[in-house]
C-alpha positions as CSV (number, residue, x, y, z in Angstrom):
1,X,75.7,16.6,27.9
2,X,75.5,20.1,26.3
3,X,77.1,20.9,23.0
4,X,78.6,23.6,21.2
5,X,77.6,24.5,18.1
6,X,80.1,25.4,15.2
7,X,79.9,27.5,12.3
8,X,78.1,25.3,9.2
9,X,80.4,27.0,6.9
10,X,83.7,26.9,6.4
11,X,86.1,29.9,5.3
12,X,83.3,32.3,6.1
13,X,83.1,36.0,5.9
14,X,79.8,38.0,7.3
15,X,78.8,40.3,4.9
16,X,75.5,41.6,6.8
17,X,75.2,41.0,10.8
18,X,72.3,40.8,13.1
19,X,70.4,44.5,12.6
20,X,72.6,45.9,10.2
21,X,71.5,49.7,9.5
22,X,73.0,49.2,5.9
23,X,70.0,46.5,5.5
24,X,67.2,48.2,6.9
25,X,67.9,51.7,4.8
26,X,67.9,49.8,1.5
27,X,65.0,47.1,2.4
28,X,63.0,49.2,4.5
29,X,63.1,46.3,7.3
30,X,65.2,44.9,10.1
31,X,67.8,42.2,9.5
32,X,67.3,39.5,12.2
33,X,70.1,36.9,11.4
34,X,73.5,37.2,9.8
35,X,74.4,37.0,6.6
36,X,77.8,35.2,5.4
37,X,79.5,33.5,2.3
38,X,82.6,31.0,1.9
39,X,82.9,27.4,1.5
40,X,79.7,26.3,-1.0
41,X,78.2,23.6,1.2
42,X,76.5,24.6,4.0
43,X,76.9,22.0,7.0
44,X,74.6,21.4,10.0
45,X,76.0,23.0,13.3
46,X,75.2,20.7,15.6
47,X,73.4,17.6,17.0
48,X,69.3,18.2,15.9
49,X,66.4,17.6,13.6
50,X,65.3,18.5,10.8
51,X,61.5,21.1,11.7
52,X,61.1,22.2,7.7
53,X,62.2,22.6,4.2
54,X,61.0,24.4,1.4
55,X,60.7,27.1,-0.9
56,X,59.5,30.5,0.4
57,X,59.0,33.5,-1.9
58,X,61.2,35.9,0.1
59,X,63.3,33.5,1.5
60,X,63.9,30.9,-1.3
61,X,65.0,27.4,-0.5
62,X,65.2,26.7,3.1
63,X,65.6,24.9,6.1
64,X,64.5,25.1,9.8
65,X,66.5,22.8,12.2
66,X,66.4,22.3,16.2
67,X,69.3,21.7,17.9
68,X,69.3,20.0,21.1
69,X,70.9,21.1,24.4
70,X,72.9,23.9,23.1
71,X,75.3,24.8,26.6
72,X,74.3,28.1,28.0
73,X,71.0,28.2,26.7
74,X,68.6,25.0,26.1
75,X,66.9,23.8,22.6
76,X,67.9,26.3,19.4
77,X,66.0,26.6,16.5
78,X,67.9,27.8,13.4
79,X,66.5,29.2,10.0
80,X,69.1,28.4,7.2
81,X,67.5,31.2,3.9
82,X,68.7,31.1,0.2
83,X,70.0,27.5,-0.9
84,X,70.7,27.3,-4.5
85,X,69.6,23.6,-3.5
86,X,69.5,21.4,-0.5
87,X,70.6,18.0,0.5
88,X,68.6,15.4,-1.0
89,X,68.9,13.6,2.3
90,X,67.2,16.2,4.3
91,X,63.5,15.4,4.8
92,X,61.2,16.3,7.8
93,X,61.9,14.7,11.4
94,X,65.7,13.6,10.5
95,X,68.5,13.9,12.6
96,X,71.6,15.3,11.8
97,X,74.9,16.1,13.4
98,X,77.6,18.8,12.1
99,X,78.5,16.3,9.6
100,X,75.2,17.0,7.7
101,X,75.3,18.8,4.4
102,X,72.3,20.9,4.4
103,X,72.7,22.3,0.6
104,X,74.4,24.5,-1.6
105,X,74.7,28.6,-0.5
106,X,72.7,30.1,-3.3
107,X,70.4,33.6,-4.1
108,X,67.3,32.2,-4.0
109,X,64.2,34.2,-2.7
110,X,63.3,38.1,-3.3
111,X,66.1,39.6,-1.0
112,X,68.7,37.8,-1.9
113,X,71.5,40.1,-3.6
114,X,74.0,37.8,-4.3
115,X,74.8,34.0,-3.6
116,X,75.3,33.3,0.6
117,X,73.7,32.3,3.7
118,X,71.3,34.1,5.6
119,X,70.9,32.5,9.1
120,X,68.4,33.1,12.3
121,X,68.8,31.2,15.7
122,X,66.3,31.8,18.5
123,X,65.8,30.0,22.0
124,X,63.9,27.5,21.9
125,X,60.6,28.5,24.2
């Protein structure tokens, strides 16, 4: 059966959405994702797994999840950017449900202005 996915934050505010001209003009690049703050702990949005986490120069702590049979459109992958830190339970090839704390929102990585979530979801294939 399909699911729906929900928003992993709670009392959220975008503060930057998908090609915002605001971004590109002071970055010099496009903005593919959304940027939002709120509620501290980010939470999964969905049924998935666990593809990657890490620390990336640009985009500080991270994580890459796939979410399963998303209605409307298939398999999801998500890119979660900027964690001031992330779930000690999160590892490589777990599962998690919208139940899952994925971390803290933070400002980590080079364009990170101040502490909040940057998020990208693509079709899977």
């Amino acid at each position: 059966m399909a699911q729906k996915l929900i928003q992993g934050v709670n009392n959220m505010t975008v503060s930057a959405s998908y090609l915002n001209t605001a971004y590109a003009s002071r970055f010099g690049f496009k903005h593919y994702g959304y940027d939002c703050y709120g509620s501290s702990t980010v939470y999964a949005q969905g049924y998935g797994v666990v593809l990657a986490t890490g620390t990336d120069s640009c985009y500080g702590n991270f994580v890459v999840v796939m979410y399963f049979d998303v209605e409307g459109i298939g398999d999801v992958i998500a890119n979660y950017f900027h964690f001031a830190s992330l779930s000690s339970k999160l590892e490589k090839g777990a599962f998690i449900t919208k139940d899952t704390a994925l971390g803290a929102m933070g400002k980590t990585g080079t364009y990170a202005t101040g502490i909040h979530l940057h998020t990208e979801m693509r079709k899977y294939k």
